[in-house]
Each structure stands twice: as C-alpha cells, then as structure tokens.
C-alpha positions as CSV (number, residue, x, y, z in Angstrom):
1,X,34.2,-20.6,17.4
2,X,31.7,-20.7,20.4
3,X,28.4,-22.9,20.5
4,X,25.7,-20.7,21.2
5,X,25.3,-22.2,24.6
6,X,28.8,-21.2,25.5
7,X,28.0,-17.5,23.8
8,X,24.8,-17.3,25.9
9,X,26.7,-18.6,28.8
10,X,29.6,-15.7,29.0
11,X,27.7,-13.1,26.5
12,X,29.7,-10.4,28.5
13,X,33.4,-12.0,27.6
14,X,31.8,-12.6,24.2
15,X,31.2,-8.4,24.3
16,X,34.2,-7.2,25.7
17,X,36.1,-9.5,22.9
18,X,34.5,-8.1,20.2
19,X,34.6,-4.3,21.7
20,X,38.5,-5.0,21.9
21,X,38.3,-6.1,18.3
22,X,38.3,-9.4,17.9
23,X,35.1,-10.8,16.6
24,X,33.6,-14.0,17.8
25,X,32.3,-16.3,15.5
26,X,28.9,-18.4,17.3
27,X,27.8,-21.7,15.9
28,X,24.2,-23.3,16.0
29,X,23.9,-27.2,15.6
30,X,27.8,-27.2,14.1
31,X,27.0,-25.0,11.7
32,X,28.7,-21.5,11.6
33,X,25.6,-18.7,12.5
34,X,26.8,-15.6,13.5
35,X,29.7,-13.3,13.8
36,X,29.8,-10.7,16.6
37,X,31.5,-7.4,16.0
38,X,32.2,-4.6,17.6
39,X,29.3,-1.3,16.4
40,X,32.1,1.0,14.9
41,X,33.3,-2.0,12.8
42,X,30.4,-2.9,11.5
43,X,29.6,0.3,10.3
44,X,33.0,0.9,9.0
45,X,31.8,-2.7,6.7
46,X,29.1,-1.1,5.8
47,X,29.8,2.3,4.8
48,X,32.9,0.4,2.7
49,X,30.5,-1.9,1.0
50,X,28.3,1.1,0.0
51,X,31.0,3.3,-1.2
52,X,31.8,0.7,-4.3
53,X,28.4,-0.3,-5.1
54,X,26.9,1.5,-7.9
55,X,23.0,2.6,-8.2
56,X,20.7,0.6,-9.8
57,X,20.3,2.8,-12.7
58,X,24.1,2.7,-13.5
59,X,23.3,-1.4,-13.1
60,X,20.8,-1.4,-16.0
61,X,22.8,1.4,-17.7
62,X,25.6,-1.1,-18.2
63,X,23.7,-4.2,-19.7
64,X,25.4,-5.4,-22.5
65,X,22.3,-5.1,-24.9
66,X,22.0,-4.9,-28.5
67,X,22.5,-1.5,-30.0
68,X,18.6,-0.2,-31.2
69,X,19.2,-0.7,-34.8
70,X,20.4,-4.7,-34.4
71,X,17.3,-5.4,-32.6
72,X,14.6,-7.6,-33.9
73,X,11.3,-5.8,-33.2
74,X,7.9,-7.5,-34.1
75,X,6.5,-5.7,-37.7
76,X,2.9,-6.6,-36.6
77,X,0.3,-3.9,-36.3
78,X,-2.2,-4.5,-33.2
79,X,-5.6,-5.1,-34.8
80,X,-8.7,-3.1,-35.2
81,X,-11.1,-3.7,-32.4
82,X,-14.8,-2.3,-32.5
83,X,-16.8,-2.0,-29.5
C-alpha cells in the first residue's frame, strides 16, 4: 500500500501499474483511502454490479408484507367538518 505522498510522488509508476493490471491501493493518515484501477476494469465492476441488482420496484415488490386481508386497518370514519 502507498502513502499518498509516495502516490503523489511517482503518480506515473502508480498509472502504468494499474494500466498493467495491478491496482494500487493509497493510504491517507494510515488509514486505507483509495484504490486505483485501471478505466476498463472499473467499468467491467461496474457493469457486473449492475447486471445482479434488481430495480427498485422488484425491491418493494418482494417485501415480505402481510397478505391484504391479515392486515389491521383503522375502522374509524374521518369526521364531518363544516366550513
């Protein structure tokens, strides 16, 4: 993993390495920040990653709810309001 000094330092090595497919992993204050990839791999992630999710609609389509008839429904009638 480089420090982001060191990535800032030889950003064209840091390039070349992730163009010949290996990505380079950059810290900031110790702590893991970023991982540089090469443009085709990335969008290869991506277009994977959006292949197997499903829409939102097919989301809310497969909440476990209640059927219609099990649920509880206020009996209440709103109230007569004169103006």
């Amino acid at each position: 993993m480089l420090t982001l000094q060191d990535a800032k330092n030889r950003f064209s090595a840091v390039v070349e390495a992730a163009l010949a497919g290996r990505p380079q992993e950059v810290s900031r204050r110790g702590k893991p920040a970023v991982v540089i990839v090469a443009a085709a791999e990335y969008a290869r992630l991506v277009a994977g990653a959006s292949a197997r999710r499903e829409s939102f609609a097919d989301h809310l389509m497969a909440f476990p709810g209640l059927p219609e008839e099990e649920t509880d429904r206020a009996s209440a009638a709103p109230r007569d309001v004169a103006f």
